[in-house]
N, C-alpha and C positions, 0 to 999 in steps of 0.2 A: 408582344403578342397583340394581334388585330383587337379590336372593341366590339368584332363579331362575336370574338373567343369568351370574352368575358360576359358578355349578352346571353349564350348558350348554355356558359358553366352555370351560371344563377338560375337559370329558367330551369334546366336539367337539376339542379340541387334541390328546388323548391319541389319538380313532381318526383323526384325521388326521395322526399323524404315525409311528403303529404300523400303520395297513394301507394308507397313499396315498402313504408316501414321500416327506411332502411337505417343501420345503426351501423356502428364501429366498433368495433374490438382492439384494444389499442391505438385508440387514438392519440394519444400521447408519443408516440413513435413519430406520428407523421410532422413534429413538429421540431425540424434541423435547418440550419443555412446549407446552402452549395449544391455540388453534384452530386448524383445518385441513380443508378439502374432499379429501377419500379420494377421487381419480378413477378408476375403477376401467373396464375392458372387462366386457361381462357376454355370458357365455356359456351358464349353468347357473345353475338355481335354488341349488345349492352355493354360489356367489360370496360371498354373504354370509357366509356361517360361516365360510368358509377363511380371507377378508381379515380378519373380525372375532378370530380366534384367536387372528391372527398380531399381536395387539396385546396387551400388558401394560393396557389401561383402555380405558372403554367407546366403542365406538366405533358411534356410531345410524346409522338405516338406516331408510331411505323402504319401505313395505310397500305393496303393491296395496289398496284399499279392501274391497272385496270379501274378502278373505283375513280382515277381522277379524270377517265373519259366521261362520266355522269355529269350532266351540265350540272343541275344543284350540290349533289356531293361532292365533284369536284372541285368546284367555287369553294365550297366549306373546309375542304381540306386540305385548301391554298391557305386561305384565309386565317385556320387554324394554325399554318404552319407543320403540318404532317409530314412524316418524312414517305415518299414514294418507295415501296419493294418492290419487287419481283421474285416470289419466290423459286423459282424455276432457274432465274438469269441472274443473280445477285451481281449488282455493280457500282464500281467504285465509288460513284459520285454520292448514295445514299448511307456507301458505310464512312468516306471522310465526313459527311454532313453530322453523323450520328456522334464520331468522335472529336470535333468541333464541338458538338452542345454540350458533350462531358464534360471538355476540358476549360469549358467558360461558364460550369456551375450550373448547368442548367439539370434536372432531370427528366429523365426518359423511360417510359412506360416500353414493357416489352414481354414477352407471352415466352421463355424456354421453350414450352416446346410444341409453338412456329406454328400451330394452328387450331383451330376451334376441336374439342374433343367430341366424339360421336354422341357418347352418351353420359360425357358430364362427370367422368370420374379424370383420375392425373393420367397425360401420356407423358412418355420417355421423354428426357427433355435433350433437342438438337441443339450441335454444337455451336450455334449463334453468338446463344449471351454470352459464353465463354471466349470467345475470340472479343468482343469488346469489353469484357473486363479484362482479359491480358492484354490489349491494346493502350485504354485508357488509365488501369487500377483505380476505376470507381468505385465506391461502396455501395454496398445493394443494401436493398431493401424491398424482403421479400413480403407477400401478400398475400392472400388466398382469401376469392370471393366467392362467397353461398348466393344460389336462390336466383342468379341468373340461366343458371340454365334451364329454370322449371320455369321463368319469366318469357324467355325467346332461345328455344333448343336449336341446335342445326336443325334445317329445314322447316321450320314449323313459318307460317303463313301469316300470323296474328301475334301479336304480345301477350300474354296471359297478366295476371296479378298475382303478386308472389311477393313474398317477404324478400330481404335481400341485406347478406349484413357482410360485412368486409372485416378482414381479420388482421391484423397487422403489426408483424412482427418486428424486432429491432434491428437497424441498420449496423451493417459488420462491413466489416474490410477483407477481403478474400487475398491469402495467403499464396503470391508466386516464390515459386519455387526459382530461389536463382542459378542462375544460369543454365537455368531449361529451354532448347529451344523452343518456339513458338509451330507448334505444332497442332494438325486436328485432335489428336489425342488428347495431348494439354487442353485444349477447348472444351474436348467433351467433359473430362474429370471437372475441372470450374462447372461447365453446365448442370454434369450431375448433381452437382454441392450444392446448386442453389435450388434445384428442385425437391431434395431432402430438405429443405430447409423450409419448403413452399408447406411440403406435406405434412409439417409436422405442426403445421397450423391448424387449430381447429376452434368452430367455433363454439 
């Protein structure tokens, strides 16, 4: 990971935990070797940075397509090493990218369910993360972040100040079923299991 990466995560660690208050809940969780799916609720474009800080090494992260025609964000999210979406055109080159970094121990930050929520409570979570857990059989490690979305809501114009505390549950190995084909269906059951798993975080 760039020395941009590491530059950001300190700077973002230091005002997130000098002007947001921000704390952990199981913190002890976040501390394993190797791969792992970060499942995370997403509320606020923030989600990223909070959960990414609150790691000692690098921890990647799926970025909108679109975001890497922004000359500054773009740079940054080369830099950082982000993996490019497209949520509309999902393509090949971003989901080998993704199952590459599982399979060489990296962890990967990922949102179930695939987009910011309107108003800050759990949606239904898309069959995404479950096609890369039956892809790779990584172990997740689910999360659930408070206090961002009362920080930066959809649409809102300005950051507000807001407490903000990250909940973090223990990493598990999710159970295939053998010799199930690999199916959307298969994906969604996986998807839904991690999102029951999200909500039953609390802080």
């Amino acid at each position: 990971m760039h020395l941009s990466y590491w530059i950001g995560h300190r700077l973002f660690r230091a005002v997130a935990r000098g002007l947001y208050d921000f704390r952990i809940v199981g913190a002890e969780n976040l501390r394993f070797a190797g791969s792992a799916i970060v499942a995370a609720n997403h509320v606020s474009f923030l989600d990223p940075p909070f959960i990414g800080q609150a790691f000692d090494e690098p921890l990647y992260f799926f970025a909108r397509k679109t975001l890497f025609d922004h000359p500054l964000a773009g740079w940054l999210l080369k830099e950082w090493q982000s993996i490019p979406i497209d949520r509309d055109k999902p393509d090949t080159a971003s989901l080998k990218a993704t199952i590459r970094l599982l399979k060489s121990g990296k962890k990967v930050l990922m949102f179930p369910e695939g987009t910011r929520s309107p108003d800050g409570s759990l949606q239904p979570a898309e069959a995404g993360v479950g096609l890369f857990l039956a892809k790779t059989g990584a172990p997740v490690l689910p999360v659930r972040i408070f206090g961002t979305y009362e920080a930066y809501p959809r649409g809102a114009k300005f950051i507000r100040p807001s407490s903000v505390t990250l909940v973090v549950g223990r990493k598990y190995q999710p159970e295939l079923p053998a010799g199930v084909p690999h199916t959307r269906e298969l994906y969604q059951t996986l998807a839904d299991d991690v999102m029951q798993r999200i909500s039953a975080l609390v802080a």
